[in-house]
Biopython code that builds the backbone (N, CA, C, O; Angstrom):
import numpy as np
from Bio.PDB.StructureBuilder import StructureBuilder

atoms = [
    (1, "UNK", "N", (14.556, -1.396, 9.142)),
    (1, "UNK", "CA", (14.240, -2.092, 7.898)),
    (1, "UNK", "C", (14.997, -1.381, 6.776)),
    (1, "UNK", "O", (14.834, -0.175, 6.595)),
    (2, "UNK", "N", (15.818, -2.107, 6.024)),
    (2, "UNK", "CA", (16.609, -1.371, 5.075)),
    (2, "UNK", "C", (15.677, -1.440, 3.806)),
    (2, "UNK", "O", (14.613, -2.055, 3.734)),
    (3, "UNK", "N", (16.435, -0.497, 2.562)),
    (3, "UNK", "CA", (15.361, -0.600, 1.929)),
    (3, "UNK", "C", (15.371, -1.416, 1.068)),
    (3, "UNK", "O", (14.393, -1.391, 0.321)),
    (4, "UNK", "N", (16.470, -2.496, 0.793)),
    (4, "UNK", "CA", (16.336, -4.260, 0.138)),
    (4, "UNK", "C", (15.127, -4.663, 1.232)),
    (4, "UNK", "O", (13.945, -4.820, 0.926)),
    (5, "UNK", "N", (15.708, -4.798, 2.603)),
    (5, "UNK", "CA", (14.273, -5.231, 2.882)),
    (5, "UNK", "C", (12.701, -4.784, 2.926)),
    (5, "UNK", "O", (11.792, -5.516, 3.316)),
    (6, "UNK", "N", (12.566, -3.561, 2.492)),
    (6, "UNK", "CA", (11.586, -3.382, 1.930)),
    (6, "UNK", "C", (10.929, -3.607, 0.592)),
    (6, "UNK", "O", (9.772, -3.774, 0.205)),
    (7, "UNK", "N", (11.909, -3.556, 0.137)),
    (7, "UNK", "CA", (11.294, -4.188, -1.142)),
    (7, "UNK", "C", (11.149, -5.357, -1.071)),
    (7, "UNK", "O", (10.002, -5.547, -1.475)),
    (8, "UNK", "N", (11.820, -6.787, -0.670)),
    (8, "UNK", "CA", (11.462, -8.080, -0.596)),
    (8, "UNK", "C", (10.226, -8.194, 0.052)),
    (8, "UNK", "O", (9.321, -8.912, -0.372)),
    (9, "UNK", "N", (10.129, -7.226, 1.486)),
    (9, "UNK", "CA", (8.590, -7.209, 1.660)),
    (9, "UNK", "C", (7.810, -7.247, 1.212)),
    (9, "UNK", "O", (6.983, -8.148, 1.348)),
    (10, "UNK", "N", (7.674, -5.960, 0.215)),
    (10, "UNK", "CA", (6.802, -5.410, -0.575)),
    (10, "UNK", "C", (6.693, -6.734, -1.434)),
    (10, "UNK", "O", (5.785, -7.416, -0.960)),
    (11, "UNK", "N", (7.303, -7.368, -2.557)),
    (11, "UNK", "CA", (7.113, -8.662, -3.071)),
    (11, "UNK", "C", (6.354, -9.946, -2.882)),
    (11, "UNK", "O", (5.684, -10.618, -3.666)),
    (12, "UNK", "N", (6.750, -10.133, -1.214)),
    (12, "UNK", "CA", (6.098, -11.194, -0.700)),
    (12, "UNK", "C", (4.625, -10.747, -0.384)),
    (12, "UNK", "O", (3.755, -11.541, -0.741)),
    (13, "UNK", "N", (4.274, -9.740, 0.154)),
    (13, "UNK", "CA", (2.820, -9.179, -0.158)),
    (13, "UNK", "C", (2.393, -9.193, -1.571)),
    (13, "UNK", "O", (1.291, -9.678, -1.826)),
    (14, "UNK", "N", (3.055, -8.768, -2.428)),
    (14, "UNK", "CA", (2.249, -8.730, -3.620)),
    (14, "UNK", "C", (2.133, -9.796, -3.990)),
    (14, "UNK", "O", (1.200, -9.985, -4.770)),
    (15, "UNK", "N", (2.816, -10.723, -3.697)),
    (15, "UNK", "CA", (2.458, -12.564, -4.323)),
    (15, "UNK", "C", (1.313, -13.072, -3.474)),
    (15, "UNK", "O", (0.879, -14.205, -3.684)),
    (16, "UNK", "N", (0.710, -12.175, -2.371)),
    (16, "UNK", "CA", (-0.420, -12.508, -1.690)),
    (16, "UNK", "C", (-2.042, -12.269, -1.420)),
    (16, "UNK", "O", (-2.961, -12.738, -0.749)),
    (17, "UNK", "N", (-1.681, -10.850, -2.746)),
    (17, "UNK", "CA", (-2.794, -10.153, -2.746)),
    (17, "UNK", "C", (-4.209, -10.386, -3.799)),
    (17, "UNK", "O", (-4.098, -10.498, -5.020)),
    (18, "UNK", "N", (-5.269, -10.422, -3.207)),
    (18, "UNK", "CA", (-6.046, -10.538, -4.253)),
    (18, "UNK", "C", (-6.367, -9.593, -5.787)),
    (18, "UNK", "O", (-6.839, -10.006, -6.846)),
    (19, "UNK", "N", (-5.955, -8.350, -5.450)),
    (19, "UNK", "CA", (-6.317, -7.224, -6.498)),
    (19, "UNK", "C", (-4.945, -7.309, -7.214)),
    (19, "UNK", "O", (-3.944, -7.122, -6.523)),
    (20, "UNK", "N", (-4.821, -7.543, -8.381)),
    (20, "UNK", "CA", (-3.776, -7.720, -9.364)),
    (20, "UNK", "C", (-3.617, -6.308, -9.678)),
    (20, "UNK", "O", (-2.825, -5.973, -10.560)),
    (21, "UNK", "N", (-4.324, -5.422, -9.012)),
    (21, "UNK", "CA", (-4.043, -3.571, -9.652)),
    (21, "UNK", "C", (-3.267, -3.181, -9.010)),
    (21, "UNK", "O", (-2.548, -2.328, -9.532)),
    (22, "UNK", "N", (-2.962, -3.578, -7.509)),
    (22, "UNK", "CA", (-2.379, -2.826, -6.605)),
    (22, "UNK", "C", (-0.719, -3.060, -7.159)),
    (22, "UNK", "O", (-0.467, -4.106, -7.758)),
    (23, "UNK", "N", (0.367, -2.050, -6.929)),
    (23, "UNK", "CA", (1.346, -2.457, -7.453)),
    (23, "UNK", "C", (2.134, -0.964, -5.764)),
    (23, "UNK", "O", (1.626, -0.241, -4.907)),
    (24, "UNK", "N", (3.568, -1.338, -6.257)),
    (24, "UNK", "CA", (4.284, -0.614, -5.361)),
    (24, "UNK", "C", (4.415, 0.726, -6.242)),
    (24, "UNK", "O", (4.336, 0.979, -7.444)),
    (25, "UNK", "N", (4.680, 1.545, -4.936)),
    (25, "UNK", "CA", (4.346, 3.283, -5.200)),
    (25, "UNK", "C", (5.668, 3.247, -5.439)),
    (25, "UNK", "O", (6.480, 2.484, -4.916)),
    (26, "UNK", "N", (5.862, 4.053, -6.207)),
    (26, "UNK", "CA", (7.124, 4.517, -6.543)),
    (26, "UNK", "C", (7.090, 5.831, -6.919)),
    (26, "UNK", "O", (6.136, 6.025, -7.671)),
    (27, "UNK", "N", (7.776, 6.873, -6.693)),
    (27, "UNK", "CA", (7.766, 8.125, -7.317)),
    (27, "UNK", "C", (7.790, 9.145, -5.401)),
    (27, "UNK", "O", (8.040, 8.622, -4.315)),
    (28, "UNK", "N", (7.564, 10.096, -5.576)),
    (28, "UNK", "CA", (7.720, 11.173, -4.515)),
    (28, "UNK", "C", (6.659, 10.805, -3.239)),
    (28, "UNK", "O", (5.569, 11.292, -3.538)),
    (29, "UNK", "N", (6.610, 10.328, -2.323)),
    (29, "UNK", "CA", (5.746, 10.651, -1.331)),
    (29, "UNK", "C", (5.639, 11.789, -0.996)),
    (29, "UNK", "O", (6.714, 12.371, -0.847)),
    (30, "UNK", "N", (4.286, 12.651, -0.718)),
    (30, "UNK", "CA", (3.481, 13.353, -0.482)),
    (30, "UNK", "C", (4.455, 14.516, 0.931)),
    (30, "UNK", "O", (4.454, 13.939, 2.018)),
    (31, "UNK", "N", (4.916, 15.410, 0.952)),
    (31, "UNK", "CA", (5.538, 16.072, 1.442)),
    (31, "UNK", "C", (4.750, 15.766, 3.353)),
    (31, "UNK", "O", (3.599, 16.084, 3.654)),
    (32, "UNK", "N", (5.931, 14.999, 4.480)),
    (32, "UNK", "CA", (5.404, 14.993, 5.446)),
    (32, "UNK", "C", (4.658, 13.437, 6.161)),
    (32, "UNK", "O", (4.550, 13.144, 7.352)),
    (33, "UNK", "N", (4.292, 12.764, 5.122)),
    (33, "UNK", "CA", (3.679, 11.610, 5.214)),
    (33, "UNK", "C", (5.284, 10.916, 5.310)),
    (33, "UNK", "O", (5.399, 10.548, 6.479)),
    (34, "UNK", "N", (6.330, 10.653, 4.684)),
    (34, "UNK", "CA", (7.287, 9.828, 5.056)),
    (34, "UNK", "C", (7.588, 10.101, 6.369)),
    (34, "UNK", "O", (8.158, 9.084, 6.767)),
    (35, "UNK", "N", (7.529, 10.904, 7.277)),
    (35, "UNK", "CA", (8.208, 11.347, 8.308)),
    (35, "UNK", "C", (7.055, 10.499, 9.408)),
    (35, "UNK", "O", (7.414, 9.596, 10.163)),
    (36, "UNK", "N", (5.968, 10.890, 9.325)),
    (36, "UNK", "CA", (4.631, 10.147, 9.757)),
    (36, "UNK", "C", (4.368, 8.415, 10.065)),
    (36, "UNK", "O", (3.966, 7.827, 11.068)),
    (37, "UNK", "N", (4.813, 7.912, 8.649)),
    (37, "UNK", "CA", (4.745, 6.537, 8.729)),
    (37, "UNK", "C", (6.049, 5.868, 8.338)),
    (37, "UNK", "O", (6.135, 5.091, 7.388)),
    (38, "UNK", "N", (7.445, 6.348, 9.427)),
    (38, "UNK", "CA", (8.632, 5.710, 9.329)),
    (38, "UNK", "C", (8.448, 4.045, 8.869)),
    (38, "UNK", "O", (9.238, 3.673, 8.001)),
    (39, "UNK", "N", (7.177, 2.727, 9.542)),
    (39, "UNK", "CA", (7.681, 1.949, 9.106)),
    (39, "UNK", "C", (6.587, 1.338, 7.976)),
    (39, "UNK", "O", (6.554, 0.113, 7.864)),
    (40, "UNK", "N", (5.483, 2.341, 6.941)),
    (40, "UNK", "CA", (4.992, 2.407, 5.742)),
    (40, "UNK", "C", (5.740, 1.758, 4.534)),
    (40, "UNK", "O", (6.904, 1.981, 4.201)),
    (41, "UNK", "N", (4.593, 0.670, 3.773)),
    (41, "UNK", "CA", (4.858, 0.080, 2.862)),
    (41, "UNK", "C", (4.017, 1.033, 1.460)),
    (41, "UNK", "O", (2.901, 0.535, 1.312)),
    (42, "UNK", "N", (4.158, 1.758, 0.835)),
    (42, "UNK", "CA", (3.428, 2.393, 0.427)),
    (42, "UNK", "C", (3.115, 1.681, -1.014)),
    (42, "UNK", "O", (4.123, 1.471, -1.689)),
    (43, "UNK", "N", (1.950, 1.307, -1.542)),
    (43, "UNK", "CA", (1.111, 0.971, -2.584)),
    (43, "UNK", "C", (0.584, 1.564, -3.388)),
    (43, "UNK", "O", (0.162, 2.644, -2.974)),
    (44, "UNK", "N", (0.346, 1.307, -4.673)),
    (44, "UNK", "CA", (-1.085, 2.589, -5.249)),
    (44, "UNK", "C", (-1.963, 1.664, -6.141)),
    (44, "UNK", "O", (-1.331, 0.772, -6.706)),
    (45, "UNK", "N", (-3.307, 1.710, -6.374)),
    (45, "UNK", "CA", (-4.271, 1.438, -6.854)),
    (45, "UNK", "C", (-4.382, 2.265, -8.191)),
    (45, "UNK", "O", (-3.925, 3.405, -8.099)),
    (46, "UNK", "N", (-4.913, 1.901, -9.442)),
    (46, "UNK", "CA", (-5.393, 3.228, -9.734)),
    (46, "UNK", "C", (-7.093, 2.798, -10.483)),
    (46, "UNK", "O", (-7.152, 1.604, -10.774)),
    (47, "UNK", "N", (-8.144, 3.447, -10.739)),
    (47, "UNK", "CA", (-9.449, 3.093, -11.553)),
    (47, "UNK", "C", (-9.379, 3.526, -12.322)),
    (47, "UNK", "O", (-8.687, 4.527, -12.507)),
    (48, "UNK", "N", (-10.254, 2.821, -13.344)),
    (48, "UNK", "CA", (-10.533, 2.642, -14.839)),
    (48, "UNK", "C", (-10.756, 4.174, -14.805)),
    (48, "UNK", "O", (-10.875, 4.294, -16.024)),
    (49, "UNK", "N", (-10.912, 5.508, -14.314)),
    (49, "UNK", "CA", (-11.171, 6.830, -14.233)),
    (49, "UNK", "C", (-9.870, 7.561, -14.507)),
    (49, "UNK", "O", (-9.685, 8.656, -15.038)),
    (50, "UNK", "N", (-9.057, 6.719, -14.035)),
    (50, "UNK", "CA", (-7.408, 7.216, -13.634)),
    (50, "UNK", "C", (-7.526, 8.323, -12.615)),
    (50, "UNK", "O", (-7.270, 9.514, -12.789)),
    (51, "UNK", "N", (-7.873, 7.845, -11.738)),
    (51, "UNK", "CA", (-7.674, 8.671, -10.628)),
    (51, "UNK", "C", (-6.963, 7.071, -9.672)),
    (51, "UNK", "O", (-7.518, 5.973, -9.650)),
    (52, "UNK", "N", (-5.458, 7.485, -8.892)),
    (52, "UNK", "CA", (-4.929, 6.877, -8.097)),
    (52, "UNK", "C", (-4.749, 7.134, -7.038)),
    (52, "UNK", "O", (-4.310, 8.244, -6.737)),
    (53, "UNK", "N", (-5.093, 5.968, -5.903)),
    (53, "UNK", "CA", (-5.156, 6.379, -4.382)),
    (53, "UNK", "C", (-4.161, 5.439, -4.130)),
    (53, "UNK", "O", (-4.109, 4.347, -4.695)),
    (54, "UNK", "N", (-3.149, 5.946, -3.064)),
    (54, "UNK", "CA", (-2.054, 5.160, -1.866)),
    (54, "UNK", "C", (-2.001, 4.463, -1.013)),
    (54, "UNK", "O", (-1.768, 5.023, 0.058)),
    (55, "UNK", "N", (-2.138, 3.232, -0.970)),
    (55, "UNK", "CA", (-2.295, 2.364, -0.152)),
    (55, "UNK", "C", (-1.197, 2.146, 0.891)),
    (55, "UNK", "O", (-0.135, 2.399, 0.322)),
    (56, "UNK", "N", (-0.940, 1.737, 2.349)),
    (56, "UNK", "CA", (0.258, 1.361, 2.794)),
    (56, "UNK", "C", (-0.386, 0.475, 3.646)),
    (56, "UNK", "O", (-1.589, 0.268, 3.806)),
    (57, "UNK", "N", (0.865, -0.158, 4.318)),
    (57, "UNK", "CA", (0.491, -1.161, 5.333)),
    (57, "UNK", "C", (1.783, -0.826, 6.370)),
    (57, "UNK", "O", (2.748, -0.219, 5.907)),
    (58, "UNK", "N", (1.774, -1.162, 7.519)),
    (58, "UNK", "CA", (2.780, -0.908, 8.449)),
    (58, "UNK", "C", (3.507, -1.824, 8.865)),
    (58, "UNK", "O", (2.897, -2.800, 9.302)),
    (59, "UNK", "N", (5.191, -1.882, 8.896)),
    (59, "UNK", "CA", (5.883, -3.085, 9.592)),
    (59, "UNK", "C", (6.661, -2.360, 10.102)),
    (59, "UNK", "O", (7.362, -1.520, 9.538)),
    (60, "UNK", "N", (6.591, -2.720, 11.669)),
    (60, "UNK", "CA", (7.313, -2.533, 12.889)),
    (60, "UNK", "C", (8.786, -2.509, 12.210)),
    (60, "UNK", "O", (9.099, -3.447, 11.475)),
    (61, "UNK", "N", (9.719, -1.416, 12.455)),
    (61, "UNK", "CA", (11.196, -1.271, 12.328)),
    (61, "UNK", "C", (11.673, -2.531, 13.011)),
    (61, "UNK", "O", (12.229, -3.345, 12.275)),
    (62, "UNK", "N", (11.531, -2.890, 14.528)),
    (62, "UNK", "CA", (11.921, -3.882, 15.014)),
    (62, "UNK", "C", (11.222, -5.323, 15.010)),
    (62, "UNK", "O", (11.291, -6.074, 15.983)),
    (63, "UNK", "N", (10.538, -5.644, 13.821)),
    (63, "UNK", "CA", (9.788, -6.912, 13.471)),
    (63, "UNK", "C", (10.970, -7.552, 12.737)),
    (63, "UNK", "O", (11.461, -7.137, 11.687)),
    (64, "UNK", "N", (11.445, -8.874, 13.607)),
    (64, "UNK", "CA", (12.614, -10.002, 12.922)),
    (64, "UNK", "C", (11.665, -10.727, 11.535)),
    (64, "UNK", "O", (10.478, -10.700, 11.213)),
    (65, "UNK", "N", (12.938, -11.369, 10.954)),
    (65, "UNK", "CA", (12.245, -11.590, 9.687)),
    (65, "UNK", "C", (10.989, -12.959, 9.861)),
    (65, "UNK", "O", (10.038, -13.077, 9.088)),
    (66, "UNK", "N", (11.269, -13.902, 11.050)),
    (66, "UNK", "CA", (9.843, -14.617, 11.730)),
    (66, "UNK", "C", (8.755, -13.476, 11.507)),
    (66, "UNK", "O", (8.076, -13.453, 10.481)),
    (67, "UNK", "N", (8.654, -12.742, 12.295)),
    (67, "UNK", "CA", (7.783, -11.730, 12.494)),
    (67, "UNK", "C", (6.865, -11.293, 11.373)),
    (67, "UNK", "O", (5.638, -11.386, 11.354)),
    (68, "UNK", "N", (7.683, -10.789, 10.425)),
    (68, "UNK", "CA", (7.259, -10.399, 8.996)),
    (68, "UNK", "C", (6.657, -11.664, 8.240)),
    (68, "UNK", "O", (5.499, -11.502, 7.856)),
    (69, "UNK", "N", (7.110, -12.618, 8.022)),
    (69, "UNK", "CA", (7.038, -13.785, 7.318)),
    (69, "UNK", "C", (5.537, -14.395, 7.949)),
    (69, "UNK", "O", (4.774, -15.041, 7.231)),
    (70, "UNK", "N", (5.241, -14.091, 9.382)),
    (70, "UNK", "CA", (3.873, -14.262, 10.170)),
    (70, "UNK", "C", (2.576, -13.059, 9.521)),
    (70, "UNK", "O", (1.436, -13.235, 9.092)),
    (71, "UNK", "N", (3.130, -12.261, 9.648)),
    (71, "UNK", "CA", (2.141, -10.612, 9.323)),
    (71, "UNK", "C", (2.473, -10.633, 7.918)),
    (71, "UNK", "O", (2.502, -9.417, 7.728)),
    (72, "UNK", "N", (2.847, -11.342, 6.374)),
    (72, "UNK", "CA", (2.497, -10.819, 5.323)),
    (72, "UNK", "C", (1.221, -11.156, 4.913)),
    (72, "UNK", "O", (0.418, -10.417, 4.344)),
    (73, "UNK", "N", (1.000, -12.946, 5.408)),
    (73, "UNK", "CA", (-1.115, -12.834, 5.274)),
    (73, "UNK", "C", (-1.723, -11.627, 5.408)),
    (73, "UNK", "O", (-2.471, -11.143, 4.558)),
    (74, "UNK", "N", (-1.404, -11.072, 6.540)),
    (74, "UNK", "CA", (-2.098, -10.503, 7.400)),
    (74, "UNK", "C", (-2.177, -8.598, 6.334)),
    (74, "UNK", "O", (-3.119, -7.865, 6.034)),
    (75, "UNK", "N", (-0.836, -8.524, 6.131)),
    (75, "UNK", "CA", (-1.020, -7.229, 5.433)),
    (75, "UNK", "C", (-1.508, -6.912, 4.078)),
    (75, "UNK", "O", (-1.978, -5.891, 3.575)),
    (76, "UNK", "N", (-1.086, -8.874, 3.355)),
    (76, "UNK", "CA", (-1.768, -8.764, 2.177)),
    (76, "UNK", "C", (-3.333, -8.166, 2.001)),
    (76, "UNK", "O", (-3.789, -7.347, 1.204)),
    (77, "UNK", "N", (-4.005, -8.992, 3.176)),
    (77, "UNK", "CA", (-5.460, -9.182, 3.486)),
    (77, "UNK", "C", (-5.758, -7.116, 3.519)),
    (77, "UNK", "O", (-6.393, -6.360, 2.783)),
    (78, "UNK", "N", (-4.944, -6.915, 4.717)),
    (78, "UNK", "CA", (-5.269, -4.999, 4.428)),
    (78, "UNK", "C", (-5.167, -4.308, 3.168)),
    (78, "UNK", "O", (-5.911, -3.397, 2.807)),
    (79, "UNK", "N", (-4.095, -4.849, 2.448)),
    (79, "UNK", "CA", (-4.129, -4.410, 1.437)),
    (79, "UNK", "C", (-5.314, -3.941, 0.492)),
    (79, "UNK", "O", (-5.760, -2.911, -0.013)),
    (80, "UNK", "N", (-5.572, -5.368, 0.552)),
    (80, "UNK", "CA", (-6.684, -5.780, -0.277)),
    (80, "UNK", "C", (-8.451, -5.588, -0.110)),
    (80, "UNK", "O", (-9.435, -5.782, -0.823)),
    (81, "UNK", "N", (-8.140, -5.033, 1.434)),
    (81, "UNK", "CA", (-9.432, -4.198, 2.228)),
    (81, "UNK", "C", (-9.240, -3.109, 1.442)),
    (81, "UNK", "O", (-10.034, -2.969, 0.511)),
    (82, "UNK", "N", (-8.419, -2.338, 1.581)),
    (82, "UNK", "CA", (-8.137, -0.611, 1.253)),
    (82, "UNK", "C", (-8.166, -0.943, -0.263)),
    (82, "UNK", "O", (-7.827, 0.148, -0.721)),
    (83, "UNK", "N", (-8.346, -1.713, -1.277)),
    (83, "UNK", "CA", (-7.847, -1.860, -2.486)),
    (83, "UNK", "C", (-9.776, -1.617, -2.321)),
    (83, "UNK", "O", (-10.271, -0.491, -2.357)),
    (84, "UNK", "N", (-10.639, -2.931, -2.142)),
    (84, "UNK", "CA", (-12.143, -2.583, -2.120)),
    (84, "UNK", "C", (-12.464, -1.508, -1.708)),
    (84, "UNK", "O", (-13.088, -0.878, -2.561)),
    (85, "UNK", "N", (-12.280, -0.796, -0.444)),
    (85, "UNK", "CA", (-12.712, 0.238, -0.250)),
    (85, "UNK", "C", (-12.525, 1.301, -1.539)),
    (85, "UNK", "O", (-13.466, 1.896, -2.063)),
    (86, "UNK", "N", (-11.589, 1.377, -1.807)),
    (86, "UNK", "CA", (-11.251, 2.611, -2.820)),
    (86, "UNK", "C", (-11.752, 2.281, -4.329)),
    (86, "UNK", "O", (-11.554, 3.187, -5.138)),
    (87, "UNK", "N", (-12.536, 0.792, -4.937)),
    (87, "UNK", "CA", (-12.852, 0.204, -5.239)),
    (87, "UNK", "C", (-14.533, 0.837, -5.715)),
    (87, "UNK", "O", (-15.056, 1.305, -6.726)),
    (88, "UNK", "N", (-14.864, 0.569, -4.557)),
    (88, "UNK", "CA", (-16.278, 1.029, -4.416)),
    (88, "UNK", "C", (-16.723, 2.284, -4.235)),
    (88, "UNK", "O", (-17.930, 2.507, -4.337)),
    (89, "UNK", "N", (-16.028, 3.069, -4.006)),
    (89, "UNK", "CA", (-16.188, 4.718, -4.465)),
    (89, "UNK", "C", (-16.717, 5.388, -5.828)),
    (89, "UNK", "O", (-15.854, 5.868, -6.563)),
    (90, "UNK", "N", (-17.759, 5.445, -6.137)),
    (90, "UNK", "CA", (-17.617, 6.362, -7.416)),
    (90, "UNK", "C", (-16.534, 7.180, -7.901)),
    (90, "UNK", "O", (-15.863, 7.879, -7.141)),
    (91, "UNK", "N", (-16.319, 7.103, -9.317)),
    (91, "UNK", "CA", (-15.665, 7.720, -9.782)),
    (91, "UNK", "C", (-15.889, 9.711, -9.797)),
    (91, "UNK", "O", (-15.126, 10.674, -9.714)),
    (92, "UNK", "N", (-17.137, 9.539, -9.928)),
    (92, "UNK", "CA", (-17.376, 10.933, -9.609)),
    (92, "UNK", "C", (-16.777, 11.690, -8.438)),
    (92, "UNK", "O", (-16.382, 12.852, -8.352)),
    (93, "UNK", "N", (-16.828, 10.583, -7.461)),
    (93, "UNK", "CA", (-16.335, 11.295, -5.792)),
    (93, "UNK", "C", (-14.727, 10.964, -6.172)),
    (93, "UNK", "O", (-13.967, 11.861, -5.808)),
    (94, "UNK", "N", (-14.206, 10.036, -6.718)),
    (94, "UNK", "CA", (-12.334, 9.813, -7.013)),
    (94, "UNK", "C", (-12.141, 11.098, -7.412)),
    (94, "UNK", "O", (-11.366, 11.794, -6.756)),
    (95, "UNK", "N", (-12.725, 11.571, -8.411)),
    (95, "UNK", "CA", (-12.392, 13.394, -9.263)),
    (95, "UNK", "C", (-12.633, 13.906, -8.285)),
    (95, "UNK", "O", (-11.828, 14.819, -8.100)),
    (96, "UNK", "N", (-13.677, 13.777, -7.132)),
    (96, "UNK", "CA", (-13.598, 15.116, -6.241)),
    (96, "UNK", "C", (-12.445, 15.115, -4.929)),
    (96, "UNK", "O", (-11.925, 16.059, -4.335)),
    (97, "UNK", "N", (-12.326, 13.935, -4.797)),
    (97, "UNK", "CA", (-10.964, 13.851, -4.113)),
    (97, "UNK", "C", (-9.937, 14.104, -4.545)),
    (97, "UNK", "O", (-9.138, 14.622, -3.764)),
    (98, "UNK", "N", (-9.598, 13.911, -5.651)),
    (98, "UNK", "CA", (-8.315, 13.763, -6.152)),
    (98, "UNK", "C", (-8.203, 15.539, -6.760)),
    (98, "UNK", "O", (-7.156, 15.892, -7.302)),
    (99, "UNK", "N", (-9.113, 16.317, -6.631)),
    (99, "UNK", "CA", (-9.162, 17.734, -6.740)),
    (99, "UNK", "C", (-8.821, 18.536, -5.367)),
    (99, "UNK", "O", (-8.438, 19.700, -5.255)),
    (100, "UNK", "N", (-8.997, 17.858, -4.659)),
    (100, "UNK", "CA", (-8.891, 18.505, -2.686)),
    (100, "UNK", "C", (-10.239, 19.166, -2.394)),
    (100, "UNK", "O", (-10.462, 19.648, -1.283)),
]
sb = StructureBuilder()
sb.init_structure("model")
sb.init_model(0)
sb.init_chain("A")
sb.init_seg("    ")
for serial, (resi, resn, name, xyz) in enumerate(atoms, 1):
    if name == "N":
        sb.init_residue(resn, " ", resi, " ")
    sb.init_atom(name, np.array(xyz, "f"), 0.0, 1.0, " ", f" {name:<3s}", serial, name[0])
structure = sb.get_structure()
């Protein structure tokens, strides 16, 4: 997956998602995690607290563009799981995470 086609990915998910917060990560991934999730779409959320959590979703290196065009429902929908989950967390516990 080159990384034009990641980004068009990334696009066609975001025209699918319910949470209008979630947007594409941009900036440094986390030392170790790129190596981990070679075919990671990486996302970020952030709450009214400003504390921001990373969302990703996974597409197979060898998924043809059929393939993808089948699984963006599908990743929008995760997205948008991990968007609630992180959602419904107190903010109190976001500060204690986001402290280690």
């Amino acid at each position: 997956m080159s990384e034009m086609d990641r980004k068009d990915i990334s696009e066609r998910i975001l025209a699918e998602i319910q949470h209008e917060e979630i947007q594409p990560f941009k900036g440094r991934i986390p030392p170790g995690l790129g190596r981990s999730m070679p075919g990671a779409l990486l996302f970020k959320i952030t709450c009214h607290c400003g504390v921001t959590a990373m969302l990703s979703v996974d597409v197979p290196s060898d998924a043809g563009e059929d393939k993808i065009g089948e699984m963006i429902p599908h990743l929008a929908e995760a997205l948008d799981r991990q968007a609630e989950q992180f959602r419904r967390i107190p903010c109190d516990a976001h500060s204690r995470m986001s402290m280690g």
